[in-house]
Every structure is written in structure tokens, then in C-alpha cells.
N, C-alpha and C positions, 0 to 999 in steps of 0.2 A: 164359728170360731170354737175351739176348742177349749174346754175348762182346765183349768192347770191349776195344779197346788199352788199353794204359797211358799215361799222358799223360805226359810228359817233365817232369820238374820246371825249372821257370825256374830261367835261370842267374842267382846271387848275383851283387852288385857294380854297377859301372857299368859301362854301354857304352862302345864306344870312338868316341872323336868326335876333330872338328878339332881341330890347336892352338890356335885361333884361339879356339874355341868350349867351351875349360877351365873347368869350374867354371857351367858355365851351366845350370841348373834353372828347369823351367817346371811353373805345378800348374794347378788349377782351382777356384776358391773354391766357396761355397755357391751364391752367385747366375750361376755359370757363365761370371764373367771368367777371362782367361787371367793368371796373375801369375807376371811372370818377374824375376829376379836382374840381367839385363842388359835395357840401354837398347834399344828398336825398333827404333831408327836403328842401334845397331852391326849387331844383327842384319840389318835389310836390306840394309845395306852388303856385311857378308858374301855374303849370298844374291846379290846381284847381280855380286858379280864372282866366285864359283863356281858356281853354279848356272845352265845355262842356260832358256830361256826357252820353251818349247815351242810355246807360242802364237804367238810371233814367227821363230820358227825357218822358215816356211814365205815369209816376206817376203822381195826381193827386196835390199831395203838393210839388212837384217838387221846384216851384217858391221861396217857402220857404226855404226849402234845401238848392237853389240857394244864396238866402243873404246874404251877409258879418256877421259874429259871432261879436256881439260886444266885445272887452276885457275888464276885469276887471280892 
């Protein structure tokens, strides 16, 4: 038989996340929708203005893309 590590027990609790993104839980139903707590739109919102973009990172007017949209 072979010797095998010990496998680290997972740590208790929750992770640590954004402020922004407190309290946010996402699961996986039976039929393998994603079901989350908060709105898609917050969430993308967030993602977009922390998250950069990797796929458009290599774009020349990237930086532009990048800037905040003024609102009407």
C-alpha cells in the first residue's frame, strides 16, 4: 500500500471577500441553474469596474474602454 499525505482539513467559516460583495451566496440547484442572493447587474457592475479584462487587455484603445461612462 502506498503512503499518502494527510489531506489538510478545510478551513471552517467563510471566506474573505469584497466589501462590496458582503453577504453574497451563490449554489447550484438540481437542474444546474446558478441561484444567487444578489441581482446579475450588481454583480457585473462590480466585475467591471474591479476586474480587468484580459481578453481586451492586448487592444490598443483598451484604456478608453477602460474609463468610467459618464451618465446622463
Amino acid at each position: 500500500m502506498a503512503k499518502g499525505k494527510e489531506s489538510k482539513s478545510k478551513k471552517q467559516g467563510k471566506p474573505r471577500v469584497h466589501q462590496e460583495l458582503r453577504g453574497f451566496e451563490v449554489s447550484i440547484d438540481s437542474f444546474g441553474e446558478l441561484k444567487s442572493n444578489l441581482p446579475i447587474e450588481k454583480l457585473n457592475k462590480f466585475l467591471d469596474e474591479n476586474v480587468d479584462d484580459k481578453k481586451l487587455a492586448e487592444r490598443d484603445d483598451y484604456p478608453e474602454l477602460k474609463k468610467p461612462k459618464k451618465k446622463k
